[in-house]
Biopython code that builds the backbone (N, CA, C, O; Angstrom):
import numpy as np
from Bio.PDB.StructureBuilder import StructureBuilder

atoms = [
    (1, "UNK", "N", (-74.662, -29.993, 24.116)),
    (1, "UNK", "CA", (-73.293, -29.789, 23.654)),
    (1, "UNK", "C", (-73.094, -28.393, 23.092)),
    (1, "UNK", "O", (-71.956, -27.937, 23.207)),
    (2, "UNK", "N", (-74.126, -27.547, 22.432)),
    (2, "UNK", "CA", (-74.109, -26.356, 22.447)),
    (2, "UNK", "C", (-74.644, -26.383, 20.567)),
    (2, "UNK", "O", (-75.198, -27.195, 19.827)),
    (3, "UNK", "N", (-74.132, -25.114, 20.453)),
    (3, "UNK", "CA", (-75.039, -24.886, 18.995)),
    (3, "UNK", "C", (-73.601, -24.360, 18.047)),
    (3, "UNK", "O", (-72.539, -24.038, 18.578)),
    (4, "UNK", "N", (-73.808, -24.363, 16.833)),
    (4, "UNK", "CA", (-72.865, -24.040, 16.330)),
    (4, "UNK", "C", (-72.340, -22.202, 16.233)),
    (4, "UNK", "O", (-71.375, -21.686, 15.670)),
    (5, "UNK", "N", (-72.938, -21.883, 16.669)),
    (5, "UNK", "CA", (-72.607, -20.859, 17.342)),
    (5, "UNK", "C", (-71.783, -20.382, 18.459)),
    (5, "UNK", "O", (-70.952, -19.473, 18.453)),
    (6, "UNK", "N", (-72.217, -21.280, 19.584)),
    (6, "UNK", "CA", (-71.441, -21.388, 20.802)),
    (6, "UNK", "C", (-70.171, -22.073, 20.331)),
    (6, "UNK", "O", (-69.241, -21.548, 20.943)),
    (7, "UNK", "N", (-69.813, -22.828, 19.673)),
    (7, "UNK", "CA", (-68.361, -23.697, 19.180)),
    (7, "UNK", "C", (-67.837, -22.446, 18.185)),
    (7, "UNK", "O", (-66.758, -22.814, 17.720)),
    (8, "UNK", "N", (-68.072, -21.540, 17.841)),
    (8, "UNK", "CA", (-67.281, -20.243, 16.875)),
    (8, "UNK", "C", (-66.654, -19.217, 17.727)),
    (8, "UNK", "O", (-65.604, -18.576, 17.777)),
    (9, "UNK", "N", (-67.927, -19.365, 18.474)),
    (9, "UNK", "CA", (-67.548, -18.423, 19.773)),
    (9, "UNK", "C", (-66.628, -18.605, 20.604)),
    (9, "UNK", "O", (-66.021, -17.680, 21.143)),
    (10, "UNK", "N", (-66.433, -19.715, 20.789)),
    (10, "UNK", "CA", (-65.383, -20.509, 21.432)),
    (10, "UNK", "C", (-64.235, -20.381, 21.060)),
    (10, "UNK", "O", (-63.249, -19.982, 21.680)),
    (11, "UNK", "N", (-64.400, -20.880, 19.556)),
    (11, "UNK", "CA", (-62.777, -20.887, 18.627)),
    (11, "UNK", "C", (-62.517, -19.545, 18.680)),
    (11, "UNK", "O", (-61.350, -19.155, 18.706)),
    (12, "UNK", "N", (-63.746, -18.530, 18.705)),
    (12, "UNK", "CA", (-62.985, -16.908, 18.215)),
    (12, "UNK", "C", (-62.018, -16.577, 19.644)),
    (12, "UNK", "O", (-60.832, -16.259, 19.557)),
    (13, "UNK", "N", (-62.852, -16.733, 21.129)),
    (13, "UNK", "CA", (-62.373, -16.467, 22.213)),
    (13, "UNK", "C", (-61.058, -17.202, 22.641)),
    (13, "UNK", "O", (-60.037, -16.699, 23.109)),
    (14, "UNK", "N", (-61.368, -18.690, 22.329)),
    (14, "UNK", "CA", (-60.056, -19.482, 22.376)),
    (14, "UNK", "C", (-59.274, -18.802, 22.152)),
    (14, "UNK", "O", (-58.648, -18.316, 23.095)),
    (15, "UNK", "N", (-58.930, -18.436, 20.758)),
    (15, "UNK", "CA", (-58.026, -17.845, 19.916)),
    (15, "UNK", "C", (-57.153, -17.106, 20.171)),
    (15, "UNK", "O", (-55.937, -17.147, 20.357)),
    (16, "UNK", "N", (-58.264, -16.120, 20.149)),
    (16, "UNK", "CA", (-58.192, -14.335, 20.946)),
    (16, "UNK", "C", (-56.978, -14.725, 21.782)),
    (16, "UNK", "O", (-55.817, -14.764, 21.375)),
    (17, "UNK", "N", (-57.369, -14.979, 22.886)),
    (17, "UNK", "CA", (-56.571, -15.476, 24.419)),
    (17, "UNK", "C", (-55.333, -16.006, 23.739)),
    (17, "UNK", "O", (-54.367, -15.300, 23.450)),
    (18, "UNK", "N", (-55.447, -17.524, 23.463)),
    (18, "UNK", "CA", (-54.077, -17.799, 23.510)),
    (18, "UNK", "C", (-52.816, -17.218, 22.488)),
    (18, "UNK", "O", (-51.631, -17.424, 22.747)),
    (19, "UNK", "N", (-53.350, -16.351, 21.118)),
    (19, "UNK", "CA", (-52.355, -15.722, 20.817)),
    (19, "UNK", "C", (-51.975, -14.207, 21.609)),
    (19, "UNK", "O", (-50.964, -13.609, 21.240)),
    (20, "UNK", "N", (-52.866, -13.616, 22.742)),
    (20, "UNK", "CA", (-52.593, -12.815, 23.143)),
    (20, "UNK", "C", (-51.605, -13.693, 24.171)),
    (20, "UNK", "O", (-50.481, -13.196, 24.232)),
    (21, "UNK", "N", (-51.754, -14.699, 24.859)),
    (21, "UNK", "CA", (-50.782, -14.959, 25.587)),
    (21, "UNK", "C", (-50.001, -15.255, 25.265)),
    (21, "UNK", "O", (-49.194, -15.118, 26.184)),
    (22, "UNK", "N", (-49.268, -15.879, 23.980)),
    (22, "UNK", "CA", (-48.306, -16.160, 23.304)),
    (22, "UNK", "C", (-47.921, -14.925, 23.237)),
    (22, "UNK", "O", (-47.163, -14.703, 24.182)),
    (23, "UNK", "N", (-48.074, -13.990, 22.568)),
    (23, "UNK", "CA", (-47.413, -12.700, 22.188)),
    (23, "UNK", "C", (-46.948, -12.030, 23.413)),
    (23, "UNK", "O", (-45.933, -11.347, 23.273)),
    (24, "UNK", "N", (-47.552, -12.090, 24.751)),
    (24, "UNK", "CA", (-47.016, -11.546, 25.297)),
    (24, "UNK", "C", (-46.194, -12.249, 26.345)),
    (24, "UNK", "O", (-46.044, -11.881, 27.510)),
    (25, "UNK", "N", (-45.635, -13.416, 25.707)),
    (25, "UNK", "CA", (-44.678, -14.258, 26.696)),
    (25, "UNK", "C", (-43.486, -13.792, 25.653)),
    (25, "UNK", "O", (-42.346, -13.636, 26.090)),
    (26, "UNK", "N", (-43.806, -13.565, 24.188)),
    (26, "UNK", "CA", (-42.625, -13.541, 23.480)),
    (26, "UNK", "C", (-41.249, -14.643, 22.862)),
    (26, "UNK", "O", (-40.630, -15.004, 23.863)),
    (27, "UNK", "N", (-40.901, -14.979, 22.161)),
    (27, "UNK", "CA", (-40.101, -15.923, 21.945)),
    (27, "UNK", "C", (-38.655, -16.003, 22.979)),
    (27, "UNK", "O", (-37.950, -15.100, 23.429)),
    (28, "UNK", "N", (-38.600, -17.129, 23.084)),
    (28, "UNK", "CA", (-37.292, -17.421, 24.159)),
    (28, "UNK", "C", (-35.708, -16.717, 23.882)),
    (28, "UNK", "O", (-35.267, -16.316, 22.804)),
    (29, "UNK", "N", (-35.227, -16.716, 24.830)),
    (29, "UNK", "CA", (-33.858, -15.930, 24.836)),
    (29, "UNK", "C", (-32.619, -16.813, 25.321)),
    (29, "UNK", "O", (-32.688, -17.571, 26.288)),
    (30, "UNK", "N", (-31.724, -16.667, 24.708)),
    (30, "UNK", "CA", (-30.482, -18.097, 25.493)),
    (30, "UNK", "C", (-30.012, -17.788, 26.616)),
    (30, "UNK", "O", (-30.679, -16.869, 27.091)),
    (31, "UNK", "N", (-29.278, -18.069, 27.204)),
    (31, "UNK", "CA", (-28.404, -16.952, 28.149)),
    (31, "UNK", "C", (-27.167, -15.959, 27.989)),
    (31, "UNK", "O", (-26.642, -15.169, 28.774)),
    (32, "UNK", "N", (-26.958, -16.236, 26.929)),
    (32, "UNK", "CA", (-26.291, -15.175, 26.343)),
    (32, "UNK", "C", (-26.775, -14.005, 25.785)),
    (32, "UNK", "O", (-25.926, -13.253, 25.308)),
    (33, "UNK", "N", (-28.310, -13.564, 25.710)),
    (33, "UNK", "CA", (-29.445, -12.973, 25.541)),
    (33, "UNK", "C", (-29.396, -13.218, 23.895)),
    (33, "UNK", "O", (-29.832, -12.187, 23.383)),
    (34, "UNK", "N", (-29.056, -14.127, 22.926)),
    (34, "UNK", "CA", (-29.341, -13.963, 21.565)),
    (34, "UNK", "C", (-31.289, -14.685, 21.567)),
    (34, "UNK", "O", (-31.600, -15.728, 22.142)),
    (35, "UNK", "N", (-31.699, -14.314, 21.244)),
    (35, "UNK", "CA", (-33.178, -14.866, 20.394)),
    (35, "UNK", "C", (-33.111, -16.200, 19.978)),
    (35, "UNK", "O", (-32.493, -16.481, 18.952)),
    (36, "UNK", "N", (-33.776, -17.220, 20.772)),
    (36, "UNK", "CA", (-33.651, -18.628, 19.727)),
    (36, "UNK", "C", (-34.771, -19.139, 19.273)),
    (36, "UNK", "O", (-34.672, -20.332, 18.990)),
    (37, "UNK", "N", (-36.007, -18.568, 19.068)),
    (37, "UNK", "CA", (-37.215, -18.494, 18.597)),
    (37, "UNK", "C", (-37.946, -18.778, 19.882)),
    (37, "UNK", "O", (-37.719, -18.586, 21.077)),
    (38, "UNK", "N", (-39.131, -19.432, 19.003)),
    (38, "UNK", "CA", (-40.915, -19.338, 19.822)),
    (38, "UNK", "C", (-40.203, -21.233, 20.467)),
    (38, "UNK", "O", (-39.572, -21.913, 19.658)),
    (39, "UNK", "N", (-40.375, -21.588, 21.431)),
    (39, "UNK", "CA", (-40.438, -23.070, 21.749)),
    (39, "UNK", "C", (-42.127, -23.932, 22.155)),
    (39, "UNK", "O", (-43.111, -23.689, 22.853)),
    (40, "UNK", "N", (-41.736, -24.832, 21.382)),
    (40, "UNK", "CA", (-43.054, -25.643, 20.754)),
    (40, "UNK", "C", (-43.820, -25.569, 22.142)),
    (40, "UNK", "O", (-45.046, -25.487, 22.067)),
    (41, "UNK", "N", (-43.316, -25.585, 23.227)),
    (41, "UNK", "CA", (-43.882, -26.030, 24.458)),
    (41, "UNK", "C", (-44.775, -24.625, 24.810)),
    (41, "UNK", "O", (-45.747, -24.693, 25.563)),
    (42, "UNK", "N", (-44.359, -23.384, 24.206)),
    (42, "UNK", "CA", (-44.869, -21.910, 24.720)),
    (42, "UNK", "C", (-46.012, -22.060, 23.930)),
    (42, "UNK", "O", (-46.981, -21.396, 24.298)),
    (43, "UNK", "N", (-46.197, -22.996, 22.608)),
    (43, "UNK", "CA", (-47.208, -22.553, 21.819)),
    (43, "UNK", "C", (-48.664, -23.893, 22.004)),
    (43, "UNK", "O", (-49.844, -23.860, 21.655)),
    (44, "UNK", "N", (-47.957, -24.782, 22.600)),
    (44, "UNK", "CA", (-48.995, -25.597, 23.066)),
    (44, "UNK", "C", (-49.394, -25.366, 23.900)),
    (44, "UNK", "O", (-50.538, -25.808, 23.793)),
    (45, "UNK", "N", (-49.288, -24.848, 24.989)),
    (45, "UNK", "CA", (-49.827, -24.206, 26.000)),
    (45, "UNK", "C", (-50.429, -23.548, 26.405)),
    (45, "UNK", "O", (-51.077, -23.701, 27.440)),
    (46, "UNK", "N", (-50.385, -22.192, 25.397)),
    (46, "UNK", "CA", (-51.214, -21.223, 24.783)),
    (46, "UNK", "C", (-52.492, -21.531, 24.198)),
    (46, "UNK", "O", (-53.528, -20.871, 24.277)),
    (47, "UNK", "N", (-52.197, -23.064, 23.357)),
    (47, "UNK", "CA", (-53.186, -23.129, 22.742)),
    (47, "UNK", "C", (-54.058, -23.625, 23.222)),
    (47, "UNK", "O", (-55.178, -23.553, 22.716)),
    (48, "UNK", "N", (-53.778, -24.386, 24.525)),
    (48, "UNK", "CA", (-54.585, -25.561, 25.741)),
    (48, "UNK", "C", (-55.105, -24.640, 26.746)),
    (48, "UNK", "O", (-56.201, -24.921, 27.233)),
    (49, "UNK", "N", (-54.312, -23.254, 27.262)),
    (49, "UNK", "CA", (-54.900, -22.082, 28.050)),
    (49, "UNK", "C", (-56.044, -21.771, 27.109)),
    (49, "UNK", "O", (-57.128, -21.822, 27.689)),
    (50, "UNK", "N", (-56.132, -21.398, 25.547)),
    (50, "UNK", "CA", (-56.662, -20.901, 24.909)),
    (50, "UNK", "C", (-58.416, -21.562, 25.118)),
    (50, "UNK", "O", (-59.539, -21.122, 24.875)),
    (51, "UNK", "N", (-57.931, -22.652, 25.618)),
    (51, "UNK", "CA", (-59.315, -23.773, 24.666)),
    (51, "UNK", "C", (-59.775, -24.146, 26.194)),
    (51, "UNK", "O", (-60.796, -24.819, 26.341)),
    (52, "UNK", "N", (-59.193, -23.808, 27.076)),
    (52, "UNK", "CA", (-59.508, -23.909, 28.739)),
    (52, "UNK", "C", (-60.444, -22.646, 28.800)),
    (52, "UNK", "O", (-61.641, -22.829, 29.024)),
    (53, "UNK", "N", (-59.954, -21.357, 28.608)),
    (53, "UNK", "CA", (-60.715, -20.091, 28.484)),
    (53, "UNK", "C", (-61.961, -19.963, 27.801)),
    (53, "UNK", "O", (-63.054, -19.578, 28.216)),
    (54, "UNK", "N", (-61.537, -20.420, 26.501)),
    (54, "UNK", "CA", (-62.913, -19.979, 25.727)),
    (54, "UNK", "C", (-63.936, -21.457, 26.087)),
    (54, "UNK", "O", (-64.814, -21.681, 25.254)),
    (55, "UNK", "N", (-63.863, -22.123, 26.904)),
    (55, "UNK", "CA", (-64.662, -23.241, 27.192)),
    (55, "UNK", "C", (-65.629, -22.480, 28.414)),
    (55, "UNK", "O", (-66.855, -22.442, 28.518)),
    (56, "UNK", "N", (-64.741, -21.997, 29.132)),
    (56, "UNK", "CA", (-65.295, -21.730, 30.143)),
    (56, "UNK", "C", (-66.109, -20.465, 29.632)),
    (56, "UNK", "O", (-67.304, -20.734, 29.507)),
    (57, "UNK", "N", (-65.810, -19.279, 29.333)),
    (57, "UNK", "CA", (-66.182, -18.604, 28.880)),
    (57, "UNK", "C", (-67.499, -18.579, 28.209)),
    (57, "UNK", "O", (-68.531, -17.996, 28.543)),
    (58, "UNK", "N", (-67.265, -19.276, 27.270)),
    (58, "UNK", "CA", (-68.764, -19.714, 26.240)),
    (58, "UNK", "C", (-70.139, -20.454, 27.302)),
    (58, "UNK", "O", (-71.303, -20.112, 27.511)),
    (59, "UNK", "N", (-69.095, -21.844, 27.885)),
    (59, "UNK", "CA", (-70.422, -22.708, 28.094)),
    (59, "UNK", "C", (-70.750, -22.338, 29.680)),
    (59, "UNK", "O", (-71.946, -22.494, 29.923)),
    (60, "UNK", "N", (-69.935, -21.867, 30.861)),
    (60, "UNK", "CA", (-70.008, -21.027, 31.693)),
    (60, "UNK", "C", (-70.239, -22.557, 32.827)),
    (60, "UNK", "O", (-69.331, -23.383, 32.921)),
    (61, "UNK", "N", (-71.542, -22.711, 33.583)),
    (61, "UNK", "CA", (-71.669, -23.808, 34.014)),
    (61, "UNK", "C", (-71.866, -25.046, 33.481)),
    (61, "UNK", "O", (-71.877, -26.065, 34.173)),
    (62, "UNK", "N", (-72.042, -25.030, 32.163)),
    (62, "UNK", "CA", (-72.677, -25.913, 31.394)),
    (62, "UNK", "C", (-71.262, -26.733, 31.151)),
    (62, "UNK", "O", (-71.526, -27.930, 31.035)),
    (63, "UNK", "N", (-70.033, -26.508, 31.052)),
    (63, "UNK", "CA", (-68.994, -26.605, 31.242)),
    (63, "UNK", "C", (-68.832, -27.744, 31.477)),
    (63, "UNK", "O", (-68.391, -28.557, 30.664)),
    (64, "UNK", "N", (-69.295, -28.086, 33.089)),
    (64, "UNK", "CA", (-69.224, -29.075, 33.979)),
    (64, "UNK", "C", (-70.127, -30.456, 33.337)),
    (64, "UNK", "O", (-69.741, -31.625, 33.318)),
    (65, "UNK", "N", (-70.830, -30.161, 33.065)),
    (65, "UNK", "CA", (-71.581, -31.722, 31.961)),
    (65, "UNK", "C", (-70.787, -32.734, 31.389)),
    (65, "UNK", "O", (-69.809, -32.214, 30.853)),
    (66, "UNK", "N", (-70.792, -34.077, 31.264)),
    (66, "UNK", "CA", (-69.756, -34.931, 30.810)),
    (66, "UNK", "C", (-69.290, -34.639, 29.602)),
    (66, "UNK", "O", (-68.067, -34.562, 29.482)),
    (67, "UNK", "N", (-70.242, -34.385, 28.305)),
    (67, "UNK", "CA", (-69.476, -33.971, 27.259)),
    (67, "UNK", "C", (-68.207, -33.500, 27.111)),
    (67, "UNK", "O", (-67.199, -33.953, 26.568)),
    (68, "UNK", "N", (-68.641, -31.774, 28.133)),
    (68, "UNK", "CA", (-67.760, -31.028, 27.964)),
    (68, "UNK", "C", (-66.395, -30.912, 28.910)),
    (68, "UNK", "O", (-65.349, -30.264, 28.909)),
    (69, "UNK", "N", (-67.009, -31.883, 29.676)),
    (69, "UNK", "CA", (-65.924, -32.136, 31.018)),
    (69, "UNK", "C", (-64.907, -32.839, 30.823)),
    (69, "UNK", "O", (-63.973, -32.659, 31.605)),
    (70, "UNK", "N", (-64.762, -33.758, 29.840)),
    (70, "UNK", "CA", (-63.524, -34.455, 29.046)),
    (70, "UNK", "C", (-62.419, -33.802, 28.831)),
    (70, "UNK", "O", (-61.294, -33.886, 29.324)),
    (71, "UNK", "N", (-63.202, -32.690, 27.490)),
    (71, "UNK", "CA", (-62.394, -31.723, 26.969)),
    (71, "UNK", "C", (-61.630, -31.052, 27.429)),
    (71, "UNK", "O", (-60.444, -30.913, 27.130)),
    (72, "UNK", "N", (-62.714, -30.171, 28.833)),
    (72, "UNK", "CA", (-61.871, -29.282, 29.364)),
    (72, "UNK", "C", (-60.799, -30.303, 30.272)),
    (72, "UNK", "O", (-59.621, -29.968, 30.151)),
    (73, "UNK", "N", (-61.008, -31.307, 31.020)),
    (73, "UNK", "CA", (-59.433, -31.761, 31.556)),
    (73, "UNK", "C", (-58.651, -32.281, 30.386)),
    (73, "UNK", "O", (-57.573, -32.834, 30.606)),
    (74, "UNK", "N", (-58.991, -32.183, 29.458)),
    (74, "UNK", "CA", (-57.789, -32.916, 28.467)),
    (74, "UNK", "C", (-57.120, -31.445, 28.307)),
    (74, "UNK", "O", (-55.893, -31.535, 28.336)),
    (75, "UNK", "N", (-57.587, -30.123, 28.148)),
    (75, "UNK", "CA", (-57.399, -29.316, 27.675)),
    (75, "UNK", "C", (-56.075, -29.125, 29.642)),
    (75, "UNK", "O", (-54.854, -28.972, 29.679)),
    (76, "UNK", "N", (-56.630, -29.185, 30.317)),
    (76, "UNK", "CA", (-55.776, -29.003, 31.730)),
    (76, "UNK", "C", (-54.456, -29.726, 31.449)),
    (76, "UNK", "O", (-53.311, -29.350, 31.199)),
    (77, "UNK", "N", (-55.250, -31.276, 31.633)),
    (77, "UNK", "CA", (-53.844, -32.040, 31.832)),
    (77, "UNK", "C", (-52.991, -31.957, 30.175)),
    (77, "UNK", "O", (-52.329, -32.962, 29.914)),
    (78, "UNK", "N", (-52.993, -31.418, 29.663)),
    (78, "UNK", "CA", (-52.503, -31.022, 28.916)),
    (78, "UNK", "C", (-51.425, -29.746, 28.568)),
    (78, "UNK", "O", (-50.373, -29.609, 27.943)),
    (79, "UNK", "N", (-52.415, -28.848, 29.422)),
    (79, "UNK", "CA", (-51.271, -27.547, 29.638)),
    (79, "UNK", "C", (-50.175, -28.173, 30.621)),
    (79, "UNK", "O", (-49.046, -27.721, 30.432)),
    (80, "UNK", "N", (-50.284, -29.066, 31.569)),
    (80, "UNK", "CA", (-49.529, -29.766, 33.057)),
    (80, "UNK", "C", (-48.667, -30.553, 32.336)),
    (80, "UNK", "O", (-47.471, -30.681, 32.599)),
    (81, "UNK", "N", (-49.311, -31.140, 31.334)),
    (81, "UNK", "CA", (-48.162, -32.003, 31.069)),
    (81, "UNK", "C", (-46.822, -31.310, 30.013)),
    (81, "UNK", "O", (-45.738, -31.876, 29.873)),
    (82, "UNK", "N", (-47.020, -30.618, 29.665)),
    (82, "UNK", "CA", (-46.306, -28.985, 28.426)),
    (82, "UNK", "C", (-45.689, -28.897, 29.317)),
    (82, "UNK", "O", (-44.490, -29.177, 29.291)),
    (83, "UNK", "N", (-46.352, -28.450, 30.467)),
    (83, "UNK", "CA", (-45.309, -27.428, 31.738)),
    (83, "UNK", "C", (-44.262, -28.498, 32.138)),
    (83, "UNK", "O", (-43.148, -28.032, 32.377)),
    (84, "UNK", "N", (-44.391, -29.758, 32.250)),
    (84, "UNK", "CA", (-43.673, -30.584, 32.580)),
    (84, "UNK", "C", (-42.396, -31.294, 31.992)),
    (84, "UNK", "O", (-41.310, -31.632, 32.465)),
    (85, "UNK", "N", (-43.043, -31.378, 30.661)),
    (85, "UNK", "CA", (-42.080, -31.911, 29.921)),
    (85, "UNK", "C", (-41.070, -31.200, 29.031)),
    (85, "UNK", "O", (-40.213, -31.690, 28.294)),
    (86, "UNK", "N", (-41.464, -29.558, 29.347)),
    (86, "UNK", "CA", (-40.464, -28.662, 28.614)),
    (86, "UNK", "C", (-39.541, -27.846, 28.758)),
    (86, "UNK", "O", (-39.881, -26.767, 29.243)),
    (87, "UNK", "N", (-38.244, -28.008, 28.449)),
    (87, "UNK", "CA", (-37.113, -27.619, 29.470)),
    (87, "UNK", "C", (-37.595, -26.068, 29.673)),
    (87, "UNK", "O", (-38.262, -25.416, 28.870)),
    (88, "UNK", "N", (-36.991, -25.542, 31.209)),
    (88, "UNK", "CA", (-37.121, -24.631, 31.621)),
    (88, "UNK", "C", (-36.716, -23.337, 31.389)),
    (88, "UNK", "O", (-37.386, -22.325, 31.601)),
    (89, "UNK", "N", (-34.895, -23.438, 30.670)),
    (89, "UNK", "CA", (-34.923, -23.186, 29.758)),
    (89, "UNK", "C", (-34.297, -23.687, 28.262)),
    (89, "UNK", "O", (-34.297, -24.892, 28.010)),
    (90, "UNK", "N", (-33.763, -22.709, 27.280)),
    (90, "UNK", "CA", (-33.300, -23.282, 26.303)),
    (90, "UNK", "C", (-31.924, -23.464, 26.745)),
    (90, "UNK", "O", (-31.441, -22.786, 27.652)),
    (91, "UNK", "N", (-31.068, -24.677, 25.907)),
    (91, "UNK", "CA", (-30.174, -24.954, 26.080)),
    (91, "UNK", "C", (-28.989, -23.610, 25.757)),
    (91, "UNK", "O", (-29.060, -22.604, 25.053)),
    (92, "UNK", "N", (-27.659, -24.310, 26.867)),
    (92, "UNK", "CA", (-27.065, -22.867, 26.355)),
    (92, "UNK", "C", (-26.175, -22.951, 25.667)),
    (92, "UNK", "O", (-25.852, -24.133, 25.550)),
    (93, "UNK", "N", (-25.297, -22.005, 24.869)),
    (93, "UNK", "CA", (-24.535, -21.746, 23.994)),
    (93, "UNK", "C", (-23.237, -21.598, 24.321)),
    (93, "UNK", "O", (-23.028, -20.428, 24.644)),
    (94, "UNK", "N", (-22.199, -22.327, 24.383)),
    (94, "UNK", "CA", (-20.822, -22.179, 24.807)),
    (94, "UNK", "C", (-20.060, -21.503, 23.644)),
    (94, "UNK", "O", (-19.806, -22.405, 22.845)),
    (95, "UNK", "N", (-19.673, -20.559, 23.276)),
    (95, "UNK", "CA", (-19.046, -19.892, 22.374)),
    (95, "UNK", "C", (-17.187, -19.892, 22.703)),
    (95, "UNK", "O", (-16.254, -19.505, 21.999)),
    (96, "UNK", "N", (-17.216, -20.371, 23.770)),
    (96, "UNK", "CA", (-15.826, -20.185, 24.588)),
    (96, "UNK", "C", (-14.492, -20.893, 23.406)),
    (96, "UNK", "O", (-14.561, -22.121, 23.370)),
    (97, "UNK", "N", (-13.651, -20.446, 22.730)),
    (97, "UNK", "CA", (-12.483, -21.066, 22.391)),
    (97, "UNK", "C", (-12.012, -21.989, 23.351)),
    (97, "UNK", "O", (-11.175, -22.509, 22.614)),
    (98, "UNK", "N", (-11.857, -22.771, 24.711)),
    (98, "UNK", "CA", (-11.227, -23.286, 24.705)),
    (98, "UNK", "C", (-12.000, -24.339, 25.755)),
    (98, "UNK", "O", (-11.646, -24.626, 26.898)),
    (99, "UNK", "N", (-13.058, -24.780, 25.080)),
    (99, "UNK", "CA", (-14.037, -25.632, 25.273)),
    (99, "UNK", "C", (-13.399, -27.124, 24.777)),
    (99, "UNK", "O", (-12.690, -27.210, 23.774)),
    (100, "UNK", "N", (-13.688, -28.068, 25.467)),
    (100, "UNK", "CA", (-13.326, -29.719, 24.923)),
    (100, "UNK", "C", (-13.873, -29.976, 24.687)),
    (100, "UNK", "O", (-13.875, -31.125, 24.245)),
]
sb = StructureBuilder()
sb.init_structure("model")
sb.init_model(0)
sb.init_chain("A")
sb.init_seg("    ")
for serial, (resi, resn, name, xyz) in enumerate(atoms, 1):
    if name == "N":
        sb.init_residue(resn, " ", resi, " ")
    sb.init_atom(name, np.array(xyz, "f"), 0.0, 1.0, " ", f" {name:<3s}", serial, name[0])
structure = sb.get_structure()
């Protein structure tokens, strides 16, 4: 299963990755271009890419072993299911006066 070393290494690389990919997806925009923050779905995803990466990364083939083979598809079907269940985009903003 690895040493406690290899699991730091992991969390540091995890990490690394998925806030670099978060940061550089950036928080969502409406269509009216105002800012409507970070959406929960950008940051779980990140964090499931994160823990997909530094898995692989760390344990390399060792990966593939049942232990670790759980994890990493929970860590998959997990990013799949984010991608799935989170609107595409944010809802939009009707500002229009003469809306019903």
């Amino acid at each position: 299963m690895g040493s406690l070393h290899d699991w730091t290494r992991l969390a540091l690389q995890g990490a690394f990755f998925g806030m670099v990919m978060a940061l550089s997806t950036g928080p969502r925009k409406a269509p009216d271009g105002s800012k409507t923050g970070w959406s929960w779905a950008d940051v779980v995803s990140s964090a499931m890419a994160g823990l997909f990466f530094g898995i692989g990364v760390t344990f390399h083939s060792r990966a593939l072993h049942p232990p670790l083979v759980f994890i990493l598809l929970l860590a998959v079907g997990g990013a799949f299911a984010v991608a799935r269940l989170a609107p595409p985009k944010p809802p939009s903003i009707d500002k229009s006066p003469y809306r019903q």
